[in-house]
VOLOTOR-521462 format. One record per residue: x, y, z of N, C-alpha, C, O in turn; residue number from 1. Coordinates in pm, 1 decimal, padded with zeros to 6 digits. Layout:
# residues N
((X Y Z) (X Y Z) (X Y Z) (X Y Z) NUM) ...
# end
This chain:
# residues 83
((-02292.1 -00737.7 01895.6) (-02217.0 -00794.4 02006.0) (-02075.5 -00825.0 01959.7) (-02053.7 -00869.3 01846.9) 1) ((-01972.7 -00799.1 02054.9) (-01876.2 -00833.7 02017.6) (-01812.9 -00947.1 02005.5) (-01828.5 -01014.3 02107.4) 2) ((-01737.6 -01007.5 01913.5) (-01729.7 -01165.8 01867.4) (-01831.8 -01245.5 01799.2) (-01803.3 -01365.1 01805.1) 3) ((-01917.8 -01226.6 01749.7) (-02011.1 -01245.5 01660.7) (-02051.7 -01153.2 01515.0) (-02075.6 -01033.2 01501.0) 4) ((-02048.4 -01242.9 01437.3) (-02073.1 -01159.7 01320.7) (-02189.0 -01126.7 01259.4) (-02278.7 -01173.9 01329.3) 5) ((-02234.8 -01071.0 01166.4) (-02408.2 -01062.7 01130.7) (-02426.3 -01124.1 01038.0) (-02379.2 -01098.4 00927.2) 6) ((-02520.6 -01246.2 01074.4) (-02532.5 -01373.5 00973.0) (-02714.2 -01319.0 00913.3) (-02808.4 -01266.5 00972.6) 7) ((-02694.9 -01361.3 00784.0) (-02832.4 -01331.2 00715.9) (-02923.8 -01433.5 00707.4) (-02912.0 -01514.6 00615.5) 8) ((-02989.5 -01441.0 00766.4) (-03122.5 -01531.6 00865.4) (-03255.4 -01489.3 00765.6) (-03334.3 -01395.1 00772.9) 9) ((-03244.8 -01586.2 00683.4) (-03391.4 -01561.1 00649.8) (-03511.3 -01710.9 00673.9) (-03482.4 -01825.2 00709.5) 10) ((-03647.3 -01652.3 00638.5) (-03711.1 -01739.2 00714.4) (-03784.7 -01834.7 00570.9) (-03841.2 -01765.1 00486.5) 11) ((-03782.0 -01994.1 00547.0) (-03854.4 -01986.6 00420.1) (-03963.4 -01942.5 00406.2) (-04046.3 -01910.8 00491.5) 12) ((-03970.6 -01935.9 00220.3) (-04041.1 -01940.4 00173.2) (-04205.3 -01988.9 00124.3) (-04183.8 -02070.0 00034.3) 13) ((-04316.5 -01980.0 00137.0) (-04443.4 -02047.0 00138.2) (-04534.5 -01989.6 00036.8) (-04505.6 -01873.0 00010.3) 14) ((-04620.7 -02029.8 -00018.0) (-04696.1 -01999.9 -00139.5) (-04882.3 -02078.9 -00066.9) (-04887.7 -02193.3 -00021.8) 15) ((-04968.7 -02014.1 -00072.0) (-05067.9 -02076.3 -00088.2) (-05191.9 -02050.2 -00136.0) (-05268.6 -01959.7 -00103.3) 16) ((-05205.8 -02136.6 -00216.0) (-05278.7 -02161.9 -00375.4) (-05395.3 -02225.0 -00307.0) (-05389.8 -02319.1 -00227.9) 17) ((-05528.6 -02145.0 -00357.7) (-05662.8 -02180.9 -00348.2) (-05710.8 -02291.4 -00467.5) (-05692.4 -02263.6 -00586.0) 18) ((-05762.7 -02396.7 -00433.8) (-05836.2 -02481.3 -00526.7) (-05989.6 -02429.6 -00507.7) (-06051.0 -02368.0 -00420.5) 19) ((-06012.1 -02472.8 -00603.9) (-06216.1 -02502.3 -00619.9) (-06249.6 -02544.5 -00722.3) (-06351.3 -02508.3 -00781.6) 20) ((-06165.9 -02632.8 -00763.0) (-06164.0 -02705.1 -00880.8) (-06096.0 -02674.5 -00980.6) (-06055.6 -02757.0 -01062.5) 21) ((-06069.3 -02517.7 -00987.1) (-05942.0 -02482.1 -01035.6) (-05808.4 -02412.3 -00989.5) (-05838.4 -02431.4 -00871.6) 22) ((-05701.5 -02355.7 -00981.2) (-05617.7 -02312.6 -00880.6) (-05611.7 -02245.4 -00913.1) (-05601.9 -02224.1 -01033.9) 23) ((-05614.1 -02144.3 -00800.8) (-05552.1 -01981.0 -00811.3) (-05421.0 -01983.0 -00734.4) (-05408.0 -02013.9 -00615.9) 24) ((-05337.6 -01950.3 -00808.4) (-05184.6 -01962.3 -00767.2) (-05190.8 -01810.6 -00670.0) (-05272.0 -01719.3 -00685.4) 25) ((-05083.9 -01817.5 -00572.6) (-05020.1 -01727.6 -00513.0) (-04891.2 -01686.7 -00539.9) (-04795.8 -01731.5 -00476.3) 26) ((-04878.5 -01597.5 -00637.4) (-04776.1 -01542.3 -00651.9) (-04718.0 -01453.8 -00566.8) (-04606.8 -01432.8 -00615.3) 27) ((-04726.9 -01407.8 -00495.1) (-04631.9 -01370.6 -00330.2) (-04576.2 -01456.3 -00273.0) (-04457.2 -01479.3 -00294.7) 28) ((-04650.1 -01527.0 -00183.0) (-04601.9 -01619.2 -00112.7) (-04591.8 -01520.1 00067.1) (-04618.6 -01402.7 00092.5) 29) ((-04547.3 -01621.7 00148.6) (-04538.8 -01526.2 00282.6) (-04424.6 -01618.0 00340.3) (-04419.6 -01740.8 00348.4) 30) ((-04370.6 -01560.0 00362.9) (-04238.0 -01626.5 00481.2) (-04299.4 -01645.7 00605.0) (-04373.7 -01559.7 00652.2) 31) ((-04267.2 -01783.9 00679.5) (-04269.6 -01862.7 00749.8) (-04172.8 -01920.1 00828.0) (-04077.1 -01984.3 00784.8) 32) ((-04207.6 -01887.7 00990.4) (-04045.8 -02029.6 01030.7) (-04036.3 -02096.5 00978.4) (-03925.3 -02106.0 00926.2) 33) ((-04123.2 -02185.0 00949.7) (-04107.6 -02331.5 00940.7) (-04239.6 -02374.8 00856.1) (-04326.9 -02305.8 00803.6) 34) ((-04222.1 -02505.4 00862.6) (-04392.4 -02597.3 00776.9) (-04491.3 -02582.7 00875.0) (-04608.6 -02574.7 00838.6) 35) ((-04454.6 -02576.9 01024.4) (-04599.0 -02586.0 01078.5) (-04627.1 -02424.8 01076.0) (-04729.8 -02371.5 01033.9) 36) ((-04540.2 -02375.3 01117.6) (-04620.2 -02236.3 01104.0) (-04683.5 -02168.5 00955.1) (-04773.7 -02084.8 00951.2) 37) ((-04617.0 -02223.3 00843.3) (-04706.1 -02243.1 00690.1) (-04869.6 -02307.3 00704.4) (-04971.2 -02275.4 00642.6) 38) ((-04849.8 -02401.6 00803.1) (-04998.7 -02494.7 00811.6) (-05064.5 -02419.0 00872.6) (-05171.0 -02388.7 00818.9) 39) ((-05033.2 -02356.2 01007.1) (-05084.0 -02286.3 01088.7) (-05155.7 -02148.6 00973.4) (-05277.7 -02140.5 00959.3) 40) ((-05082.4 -02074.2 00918.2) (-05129.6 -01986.5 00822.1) (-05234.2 -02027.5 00785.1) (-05343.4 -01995.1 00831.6) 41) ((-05204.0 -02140.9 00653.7) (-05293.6 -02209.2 00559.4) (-05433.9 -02205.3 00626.1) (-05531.7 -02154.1 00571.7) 42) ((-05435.4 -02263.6 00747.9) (-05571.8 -02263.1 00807.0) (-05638.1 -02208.3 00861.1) (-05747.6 -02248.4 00900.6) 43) ((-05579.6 -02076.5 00882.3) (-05618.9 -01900.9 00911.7) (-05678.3 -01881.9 00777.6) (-05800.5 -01867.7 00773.4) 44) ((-05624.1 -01880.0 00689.1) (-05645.7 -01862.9 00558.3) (-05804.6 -01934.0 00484.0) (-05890.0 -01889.9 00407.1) 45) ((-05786.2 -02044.6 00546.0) (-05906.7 -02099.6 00480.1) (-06033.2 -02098.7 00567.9) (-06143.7 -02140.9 00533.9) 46) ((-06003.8 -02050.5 00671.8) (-06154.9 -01986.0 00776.2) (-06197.4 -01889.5 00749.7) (-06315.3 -01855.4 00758.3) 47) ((-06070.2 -01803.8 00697.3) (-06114.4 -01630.1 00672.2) (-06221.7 -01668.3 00543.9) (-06341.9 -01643.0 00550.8) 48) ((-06175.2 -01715.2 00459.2) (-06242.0 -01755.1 00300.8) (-06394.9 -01827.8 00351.9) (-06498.1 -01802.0 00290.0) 49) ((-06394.4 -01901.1 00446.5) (-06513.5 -01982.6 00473.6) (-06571.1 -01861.4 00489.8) (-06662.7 -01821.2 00418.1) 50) ((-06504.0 -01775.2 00616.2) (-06636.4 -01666.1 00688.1) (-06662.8 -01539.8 00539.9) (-06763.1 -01470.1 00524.9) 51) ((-06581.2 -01542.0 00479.2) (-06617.9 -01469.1 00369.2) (-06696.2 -01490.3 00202.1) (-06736.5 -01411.5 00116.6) 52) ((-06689.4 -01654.6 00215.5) (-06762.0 -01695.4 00086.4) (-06836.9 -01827.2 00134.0) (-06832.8 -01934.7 00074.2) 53) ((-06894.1 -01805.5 00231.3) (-06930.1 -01955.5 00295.6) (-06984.6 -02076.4 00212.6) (-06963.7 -02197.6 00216.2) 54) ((-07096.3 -01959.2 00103.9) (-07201.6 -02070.6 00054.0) (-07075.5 -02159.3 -00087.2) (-07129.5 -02247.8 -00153.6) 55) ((-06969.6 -02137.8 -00109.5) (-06894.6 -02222.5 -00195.3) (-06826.0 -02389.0 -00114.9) (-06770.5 -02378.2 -00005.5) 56) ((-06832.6 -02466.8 -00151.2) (-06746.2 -02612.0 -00131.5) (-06691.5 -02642.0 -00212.3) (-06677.5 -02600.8 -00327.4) 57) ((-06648.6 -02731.4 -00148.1) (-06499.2 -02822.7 -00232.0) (-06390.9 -02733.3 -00316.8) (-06356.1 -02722.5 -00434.3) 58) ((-06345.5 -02654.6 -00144.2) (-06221.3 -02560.8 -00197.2) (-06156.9 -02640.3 -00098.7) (-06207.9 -02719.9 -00019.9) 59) ((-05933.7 -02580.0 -00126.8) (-05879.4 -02631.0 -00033.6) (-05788.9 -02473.7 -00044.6) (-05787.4 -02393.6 -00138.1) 60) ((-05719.7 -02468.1 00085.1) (-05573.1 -02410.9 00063.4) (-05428.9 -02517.2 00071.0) (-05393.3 -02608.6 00145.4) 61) ((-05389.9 -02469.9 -00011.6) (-05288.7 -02588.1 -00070.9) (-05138.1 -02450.8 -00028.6) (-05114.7 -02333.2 -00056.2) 62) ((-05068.6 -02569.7 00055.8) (-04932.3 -02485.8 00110.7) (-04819.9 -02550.5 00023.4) (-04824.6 -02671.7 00002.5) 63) ((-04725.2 -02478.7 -00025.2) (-04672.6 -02546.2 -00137.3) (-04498.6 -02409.0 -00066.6) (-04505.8 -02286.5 -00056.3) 64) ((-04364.6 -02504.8 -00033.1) (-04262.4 -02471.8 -00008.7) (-04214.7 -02397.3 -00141.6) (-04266.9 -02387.1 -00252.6) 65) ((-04061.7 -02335.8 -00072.5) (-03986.8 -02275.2 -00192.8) (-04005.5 -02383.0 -00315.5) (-04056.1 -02345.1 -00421.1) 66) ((-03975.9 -02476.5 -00303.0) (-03913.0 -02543.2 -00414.2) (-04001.6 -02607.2 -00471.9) (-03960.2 -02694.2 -00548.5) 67) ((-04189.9 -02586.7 -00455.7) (-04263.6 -02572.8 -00530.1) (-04347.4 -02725.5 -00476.3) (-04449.6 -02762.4 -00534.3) 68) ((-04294.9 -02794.7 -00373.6) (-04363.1 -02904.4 -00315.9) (-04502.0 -02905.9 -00278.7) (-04508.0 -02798.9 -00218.1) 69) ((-04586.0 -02941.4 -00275.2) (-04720.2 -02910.0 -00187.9) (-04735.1 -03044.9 -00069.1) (-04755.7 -03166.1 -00064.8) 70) ((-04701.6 -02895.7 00041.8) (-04654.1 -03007.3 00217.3) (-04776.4 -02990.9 00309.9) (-04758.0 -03034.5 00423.6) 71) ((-04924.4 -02925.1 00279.2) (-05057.3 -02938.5 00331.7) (-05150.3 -02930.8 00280.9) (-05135.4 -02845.5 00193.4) 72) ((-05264.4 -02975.8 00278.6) (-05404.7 -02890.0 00165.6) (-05510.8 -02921.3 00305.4) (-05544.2 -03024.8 00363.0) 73) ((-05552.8 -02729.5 00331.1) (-05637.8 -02689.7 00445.1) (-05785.3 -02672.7 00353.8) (-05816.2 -02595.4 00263.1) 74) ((-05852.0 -02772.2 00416.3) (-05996.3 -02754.5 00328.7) (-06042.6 -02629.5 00363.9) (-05962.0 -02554.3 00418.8) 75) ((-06140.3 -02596.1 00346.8) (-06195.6 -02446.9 00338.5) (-06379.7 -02534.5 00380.4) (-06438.2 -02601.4 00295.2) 76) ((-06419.2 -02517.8 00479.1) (-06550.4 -02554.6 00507.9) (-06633.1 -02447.5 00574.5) (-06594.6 -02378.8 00669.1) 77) ((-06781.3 -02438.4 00499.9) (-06876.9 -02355.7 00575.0) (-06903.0 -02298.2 00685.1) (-06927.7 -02186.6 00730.9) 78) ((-06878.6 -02511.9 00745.8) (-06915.5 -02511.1 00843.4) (-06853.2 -02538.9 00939.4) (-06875.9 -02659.8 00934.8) 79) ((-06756.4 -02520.6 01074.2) (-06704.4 -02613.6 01146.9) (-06704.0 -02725.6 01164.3) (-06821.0 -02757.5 01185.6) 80) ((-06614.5 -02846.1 01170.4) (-06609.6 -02969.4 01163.6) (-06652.8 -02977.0 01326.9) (-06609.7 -02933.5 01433.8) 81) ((-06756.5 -03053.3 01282.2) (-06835.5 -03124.5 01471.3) (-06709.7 -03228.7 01542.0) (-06634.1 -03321.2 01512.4) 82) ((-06747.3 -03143.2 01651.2) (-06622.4 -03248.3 01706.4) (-06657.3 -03382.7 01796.8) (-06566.6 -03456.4 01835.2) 83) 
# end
């Protein structure tokens, strides 16, 4: 468009690291708008793992920003939490 220039828009950075008593780091990471849409991930993430390793507990997914913070930890459960 004319009068506008092309600004480089990137989206952060997100990392998320499986616990189960020990951590498996994510070395990729996935870009994200924002923290909720990182959380939103995280907990895609830790259903897929439930429906795929159900019979394990006391895992989490742990969302951890560029700068290496950890800003959620999505448990990972068997079973659906009863509501």
């Amino acid at each position: 468009m004319p009068g506008f220039s092309q600004l480089d828009v990137t989206m952060p950075h997100y990392y998320f690291d499986v616990r189960n008593g020990r951590r498996h780091r994510d070395s990729l990471g996935l870009d994200c708008p924002d923290d909720n849409g990182a959380i939103a991930k995280a907990k895609f993430i830790a259903t897929q793992i439930a429906i795929d390793t159900p019979q394990l507990n006391h895992r989490h997914v742990a969302v951890l920003n560029d700068a290496g913070d950890e800003i959620f930890e999505a448990p990972i459960r068997s079973k659906p939490p009863v509501s």
